[in-house]
C-alpha positions, 0 to 999 in steps of 0.5 A, a space after each residue: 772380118 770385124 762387126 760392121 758398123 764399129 767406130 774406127 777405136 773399136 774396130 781395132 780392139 775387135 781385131 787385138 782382141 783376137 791377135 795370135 801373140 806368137 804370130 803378130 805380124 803382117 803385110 799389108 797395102 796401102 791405096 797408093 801401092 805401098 806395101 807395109 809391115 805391121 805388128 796387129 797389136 799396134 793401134 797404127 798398123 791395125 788402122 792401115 789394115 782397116 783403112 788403106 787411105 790412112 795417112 794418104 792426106 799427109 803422104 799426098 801433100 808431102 809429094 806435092 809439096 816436094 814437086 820436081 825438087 830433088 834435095 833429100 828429105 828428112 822424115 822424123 818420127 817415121 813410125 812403122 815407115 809408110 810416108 818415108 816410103 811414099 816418099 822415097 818412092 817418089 823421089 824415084 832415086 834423085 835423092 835420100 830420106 834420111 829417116 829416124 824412129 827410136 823405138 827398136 820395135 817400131 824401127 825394125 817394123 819401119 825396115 820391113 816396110 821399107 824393104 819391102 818396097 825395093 828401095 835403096 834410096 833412103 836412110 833408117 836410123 834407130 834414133 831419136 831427134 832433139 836439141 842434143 846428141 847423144 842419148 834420152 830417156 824416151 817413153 815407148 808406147 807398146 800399143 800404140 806406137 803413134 803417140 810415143 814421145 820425149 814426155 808422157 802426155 795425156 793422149 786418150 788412146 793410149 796402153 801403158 807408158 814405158 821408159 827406154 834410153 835410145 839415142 838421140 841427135 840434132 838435125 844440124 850434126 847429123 847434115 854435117 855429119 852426112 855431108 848434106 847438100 840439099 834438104 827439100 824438107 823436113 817433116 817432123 812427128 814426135 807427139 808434142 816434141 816438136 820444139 826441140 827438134 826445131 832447136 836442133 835444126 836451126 843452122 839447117 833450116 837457115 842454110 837449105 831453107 827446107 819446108 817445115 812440115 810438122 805436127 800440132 796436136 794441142 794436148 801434146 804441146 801443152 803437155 810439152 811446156 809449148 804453144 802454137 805461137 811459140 812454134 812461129 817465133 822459134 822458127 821465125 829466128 831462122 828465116 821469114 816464113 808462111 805459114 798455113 795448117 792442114 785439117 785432115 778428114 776423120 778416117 771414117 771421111 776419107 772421101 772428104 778434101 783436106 781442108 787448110 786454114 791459117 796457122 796459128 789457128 783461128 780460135 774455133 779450130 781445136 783439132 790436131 793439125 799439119 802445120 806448112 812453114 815455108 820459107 819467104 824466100 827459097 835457094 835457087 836450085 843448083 845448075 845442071 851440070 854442062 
């Protein structure tokens, strides 16, 4: 057991400080009953060990979010997997999730998670997702695989950068590709990438009007050339949307309610957020059949 008392950065250099390198992995649980691998030398998985409520703010309004909607889901930057299986339990085999991780090491451990939870209704792909297909140079993270991205930014937890060729799609070939007749929404995580993945969905977004569900971190986007305001207009060019920003709890607070604000941020909230773009107007859902 780790010295109580640690900050949450702390507890988990104690804890990688003391890793068997030939026997780094695990399983653990989160509060909400999925099970989970993980590598205890990787800043996330160590911080779902810790803190089984970790991720439980997105994971929680994600499913709300979905409701009794019964299009896929399409979860980019799925990390080491705990949201697409959430989710993909939820949707209790109505649908998909088309999930997407590039780095080979954190995909495999996605897989594991996965698999773990005796799903079948979902996708893992080993890609990145942009405004292009084909492949990227992509910066990996071992140690933290949370802030891996397309560029390198000046995120403070971070180990050591190091540069990788993986593939790389857009939303809009991988939903024809696919034969995609519904998409519920569309979750994106990738450390100030946003941007390009929005590019890349734009004919998606406007044919299954899909909430946005992606992630503002200021000092990523700004390492990435782009600002809140420029998020709005891009997807303002597809469709008419409303647009609200959840603030999360600091893990230590995990007893604390989530708290939403508009988006683009009122000028005192500096912190990294989930941005909710909903569109105006949704397609109506398809009659059941007679």
């Amino acid at each position: 057991a780790r010295p109580r008392g640690q900050s949450v950065v702390d507890g988990v250099e104690w804890i990688r400080e003391r890793v068997d390198p030939s026997k780094p992995y695990f399983f653990s649980q989160l509060d909400n009953g999925i099970r989970f691998a993980g590598d205890a030398r990787d800043f996330p998985a160590i911080l779902h060990a810790i803190y089984p409520a970790c991720n439980s703010a997105l994971i929680n309004s994600l499913i709300q979010e979905i409701g009794d909607r019964r299009e896929d889901v399409i979860d980019v930057g799925t990390n080491i997997g705990v949201v697409a299986a959430s989710v993909a339990r939820h949707l209790a085999g109505a649908s998909l999730v088309h999930a997407f991780e590039p780095s080979p090491e954190t995909h495999k451990i996605a897989a594991a998670t996965l698999a773990l939870n005796n799903l079948n209704n979902f996708t893992l792909t080993q890609s990145a997702i942009s405004n292009q297909d084909g492949s990227i140079s992509f910066q990996a993270t071992p140690g933290n695989s949370a802030i891996a991205s397309k560029r390198r930014h000046k995120f403070s937890l971070l180990n050591e950068w190091q540069e990788i060729t993986v593939p790389c799609h857009r939303i809009d070939s991988l939903t024809d590709d696919r034969n995609l007749t519904g998409v519920s929404v569309i979750k994106i995580d990738v450390e100030g990438h946003e941007l390009d993945v929005i590019r890349g969905s734009i004919s998606t977004i406007k044919r299954f009007r899909p909430t946005i569900v992606y992630e503002f971190t200021p000092v990523a986007a700004h390492d990435h050339g782009w600002t809140q305001d420029d998020s709005v207009s891009l997807l303002q060019t597809a469709l008419e949307f409303d647009f609200e920003a959840k603030i999360e709890p600091l893990i230590e607070n995990s007893g604390e309610k989530v708290r939403t604000v508009s988006f683009p941020l009122p000028a005192n909230i500096t912190d990294q957020v989930n941005v909710f773009a909903r569109p105006k107007v949704r397609l109506r859902p398809p009659a059941p059949p007679a």
